[in-house]
Structure formats: C-alpha cells, structure tokens
C-alpha positions in Angstrom: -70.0 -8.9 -0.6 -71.0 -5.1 -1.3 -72.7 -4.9 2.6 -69.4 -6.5 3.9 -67.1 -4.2 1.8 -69.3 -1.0 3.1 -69.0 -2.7 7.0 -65.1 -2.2 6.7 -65.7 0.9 4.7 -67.8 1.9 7.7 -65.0 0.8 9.9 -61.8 2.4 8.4 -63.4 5.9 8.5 -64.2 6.0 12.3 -60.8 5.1 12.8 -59.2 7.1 10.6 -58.8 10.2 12.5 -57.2 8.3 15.6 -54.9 6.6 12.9 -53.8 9.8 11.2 -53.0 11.2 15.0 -50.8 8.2 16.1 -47.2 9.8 16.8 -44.5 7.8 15.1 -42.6 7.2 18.5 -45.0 5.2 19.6 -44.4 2.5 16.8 -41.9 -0.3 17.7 -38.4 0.4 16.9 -37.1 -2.9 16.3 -34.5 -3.9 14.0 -35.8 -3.8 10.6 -39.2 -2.7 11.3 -39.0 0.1 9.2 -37.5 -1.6 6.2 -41.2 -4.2 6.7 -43.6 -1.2 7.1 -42.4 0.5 3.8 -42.7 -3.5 2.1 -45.9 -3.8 3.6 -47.5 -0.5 2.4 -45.9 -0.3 -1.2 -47.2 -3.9 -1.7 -50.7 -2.9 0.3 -50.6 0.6 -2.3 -50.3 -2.0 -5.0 -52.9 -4.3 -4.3 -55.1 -1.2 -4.1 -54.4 -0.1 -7.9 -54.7 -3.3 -9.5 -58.3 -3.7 -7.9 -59.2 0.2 -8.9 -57.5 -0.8 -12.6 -59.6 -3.9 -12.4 -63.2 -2.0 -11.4 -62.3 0.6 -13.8 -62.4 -2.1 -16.6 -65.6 -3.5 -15.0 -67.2 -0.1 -14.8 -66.7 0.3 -18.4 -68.2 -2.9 -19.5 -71.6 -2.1 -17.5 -70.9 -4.7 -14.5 -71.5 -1.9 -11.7 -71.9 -4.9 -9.5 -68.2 -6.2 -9.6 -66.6 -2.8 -10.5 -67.9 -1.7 -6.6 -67.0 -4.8 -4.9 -63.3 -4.2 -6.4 -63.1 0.3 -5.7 -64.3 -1.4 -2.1 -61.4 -3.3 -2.1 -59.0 -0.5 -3.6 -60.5 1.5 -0.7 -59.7 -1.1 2.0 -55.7 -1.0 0.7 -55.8 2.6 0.5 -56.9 3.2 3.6 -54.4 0.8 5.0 -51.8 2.7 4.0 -53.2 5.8 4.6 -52.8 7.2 1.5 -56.6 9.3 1.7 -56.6 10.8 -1.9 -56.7 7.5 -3.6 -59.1 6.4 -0.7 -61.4 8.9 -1.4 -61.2 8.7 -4.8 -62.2 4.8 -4.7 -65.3 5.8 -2.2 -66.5 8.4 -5.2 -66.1 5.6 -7.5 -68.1 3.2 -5.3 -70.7 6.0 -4.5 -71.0 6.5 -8.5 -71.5 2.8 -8.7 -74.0 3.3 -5.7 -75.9 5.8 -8.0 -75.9 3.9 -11.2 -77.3 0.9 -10.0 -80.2 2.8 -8.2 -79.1 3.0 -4.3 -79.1 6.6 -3.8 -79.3 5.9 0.1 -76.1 4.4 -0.2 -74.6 6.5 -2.5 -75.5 9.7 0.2 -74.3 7.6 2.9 -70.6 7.3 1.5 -70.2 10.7 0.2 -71.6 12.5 2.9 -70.4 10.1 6.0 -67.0 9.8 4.7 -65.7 10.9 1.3 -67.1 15.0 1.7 -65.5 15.0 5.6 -61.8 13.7 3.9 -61.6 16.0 1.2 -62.8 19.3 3.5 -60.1 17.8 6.5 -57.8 17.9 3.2 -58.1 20.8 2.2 -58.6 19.6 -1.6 -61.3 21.7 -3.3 -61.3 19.7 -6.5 -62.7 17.0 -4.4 -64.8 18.8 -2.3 -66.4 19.8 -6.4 -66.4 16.2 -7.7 -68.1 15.2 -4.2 -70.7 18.0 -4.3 -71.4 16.6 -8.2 -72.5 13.3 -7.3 -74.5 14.3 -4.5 -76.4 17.3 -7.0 -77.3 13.6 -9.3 -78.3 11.8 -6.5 -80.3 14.3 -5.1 -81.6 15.0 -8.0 -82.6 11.5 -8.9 -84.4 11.1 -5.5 -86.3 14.2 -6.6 -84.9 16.4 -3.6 -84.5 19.2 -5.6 -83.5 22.3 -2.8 -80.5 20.0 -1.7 -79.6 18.7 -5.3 -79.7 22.3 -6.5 -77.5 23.6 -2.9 -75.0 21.5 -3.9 -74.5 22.3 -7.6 -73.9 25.4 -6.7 -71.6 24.7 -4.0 -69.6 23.0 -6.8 -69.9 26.1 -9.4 -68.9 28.7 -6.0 -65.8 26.4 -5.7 -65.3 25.9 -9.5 -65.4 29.5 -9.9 -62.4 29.9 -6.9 -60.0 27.7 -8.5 -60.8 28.5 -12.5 -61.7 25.1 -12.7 -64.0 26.0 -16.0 -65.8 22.8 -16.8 -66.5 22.4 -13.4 -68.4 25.7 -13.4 -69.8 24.6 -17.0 -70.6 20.4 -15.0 -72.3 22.7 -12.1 -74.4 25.0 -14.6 -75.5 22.3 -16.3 -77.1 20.5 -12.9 -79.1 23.5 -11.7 -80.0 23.4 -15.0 -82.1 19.9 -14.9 -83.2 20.5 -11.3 -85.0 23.8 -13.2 -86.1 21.0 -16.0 -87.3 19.0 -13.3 -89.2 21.6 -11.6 -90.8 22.6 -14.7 -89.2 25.7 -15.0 -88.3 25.8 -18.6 -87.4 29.6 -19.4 -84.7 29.5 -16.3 -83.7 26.3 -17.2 -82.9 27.1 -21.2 -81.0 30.4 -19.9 -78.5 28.2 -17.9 -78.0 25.8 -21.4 -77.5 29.2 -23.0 -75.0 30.2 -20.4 -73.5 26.9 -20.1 -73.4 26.6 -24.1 -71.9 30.0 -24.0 -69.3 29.0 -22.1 -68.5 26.0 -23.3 -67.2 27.6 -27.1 -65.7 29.8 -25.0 -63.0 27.7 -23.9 -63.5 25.5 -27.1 -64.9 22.4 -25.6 -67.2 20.1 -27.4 -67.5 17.8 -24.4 -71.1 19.3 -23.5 -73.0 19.7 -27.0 -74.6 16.5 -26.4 -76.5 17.1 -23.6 -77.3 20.5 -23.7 -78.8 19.1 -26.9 -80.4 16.4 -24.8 -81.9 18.7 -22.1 -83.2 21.5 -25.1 -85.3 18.5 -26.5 -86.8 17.6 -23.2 -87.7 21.2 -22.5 -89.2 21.2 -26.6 -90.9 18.0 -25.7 -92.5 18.9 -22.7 -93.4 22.8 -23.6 -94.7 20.9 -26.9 -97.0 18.4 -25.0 -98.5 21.3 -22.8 -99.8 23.4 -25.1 
C-alpha cells in the first residue's frame, strides 16, 4: 500500500505544475458545472482531513505504518483539489513517518523531489524551515553530516529572517548533534549553551529536555575517553 500511495504521490507532483497552469476558459462551461466542481472539491478537501485527523491519531499511538498510508491518502485529496499547503504538509508528515520507521531514502526522496520544490514555488518560508528540519534528521541519521549540518543552517538563516525564534533555537540545536556526532564536544556544548540561552530568553521550557539529553552524551562520551 505505502509503494502504491508513493506511485500516485510520484504521479501528482509531475503533474502538478501543468495543473496549476490550466487557464479556467478552457474548462467546460456547461450548465451547472460550476455548482459540481465546488461539490466535488469541498467533499474531495474533506475526505483529505478526516484521513490526516485519522493518521494523526495513528501517529500518536506509534503505528507509523498506518498513520503514512492515511497522510498518503490526505495527500492524494489535497492534491486533487489543489489546495498545495495542506498537500505539502501531508508529504512532511509522510516523510516524518518515512524517518521514524528507518527509510531515510524515502524520506529524502519526498522532501527533496516534491515537498522543498512546493514550498520555495510558494513562497512560504515557514515551510521551506520545517522542510530543511527533517532533512538536517535524516541526514543526520544516515551519518551525512556536511549536508545534515547545510541544512540546519539553512533553517536558522531562514528562522532568523522571519523571527521565527524556536526555529532558530530547533536549528541550533541540530548543528549541535551533527558537532556531537563528529566528536566535537567543546563546539557542540557552546551551541546547548547558546541554544539554552535562548531558550529562557523567550521563556520556553520546550528544550530543557534535550539539551539535558545531548549534555549527558557529551559527559558520557568525554567521560569514557579519558
């Protein structure tokens, strides 16, 4: 189900740009065909947020499986109806999915193929961030560390344009653990300190926990060299 759902996916976005450029005098203007179209899309845009409600529930109970068969089908209806936030915002959700169950590939694939090429055709910056997030994990996880830590920064450049401050602080944080995972401790604990720093400057306990997290690793492994 998840390769068919990607198939269409794969579908719907190399159409999408000859879809958004169709001029609305081509369409047929029979009687009542406008009064369908608007039936047909609000029930299409409805289908599409029940299954992203639905996957959202999943998501939260662990089945990562399921939750990204359903954003696939919340993307499908989306797209449909051309309505490309909530279409991108679906592909994120499956590409987190993607990441969580351990297909990075796949993950890249989405966010880079697709979701990344909306946003910036968009114009939206806070999705152009949340985009460049994922990809700093997934890089990260498949241990490229010069593209994980490009993009991180890419997100804090961005983050810093808009005064989007726990962006900047999300972004901080992720150079921070490609530094952990290059064994580069002392850079790595002045980016908690920055992040931390920044953090009670806006009065945000959101963080704490894993800068906590990532100042025991560093301990840990500092600890077991010596």
């Amino acid at each position: 189900m998840t390769k068919m759902v990607l198939a269409f996916l794969s579908l719907f976005a190399s159409l999408q740009l000859y879809a958004q450029n169709i001029d609305k005098s081509d369409q047929d203007p029979g009687f009542g065909g406008s009064a369908i179209n608007i039936a047909v899309s609000r029930y299409d845009l409805a289908e599409g947020t029940n299954y992203f409600e639905d996957a959202e529930d999943l998501e939260k109970k662990g089945d990562f499986n399921e939750a990204l068969t359903l954003f696939g089908k919340a993307a499908f209806e989306f797209n449909a109806v051309k309505n490309f936030g909530l279409y991108c915002q679906a592909l994120l959700k499956m590409s987190n999915m993607h990441y969580l169950l351990g297909r990075f590939t796949d993950a890249e694939q989405i966010l880079l193929n697709v979701v990344l090429k909306n946003y910036s055709k968009m114009g939206s910056r806070i999705g152009q961030m949340n985009t460049y997030n994922i990809l700093g994990k997934v890089y990260l996880a498949e241990n490229k560390y010069t593209q994980s830590m490009w993009f991180y920064t890419q997100q804090g450049i961005l983050a810093k344009q808009t005064g989007s401050n726990n962006s900047y602080i999300e972004s901080v944080l992720g150079v921070a653990q490609v530094k952990i995972k290059k064994k580069d401790f002392v850079l790595a604990s002045k980016d908690l300190n920055r992040a931390e720093l920044l953090a009670k400057s806006i009065k945000s306990n959101q963080y704490k926990a894993q800068i906590k997290e990532s100042r025991e690793i560093i301990a840990g492994k500092t600890t077991s060299k010596k």
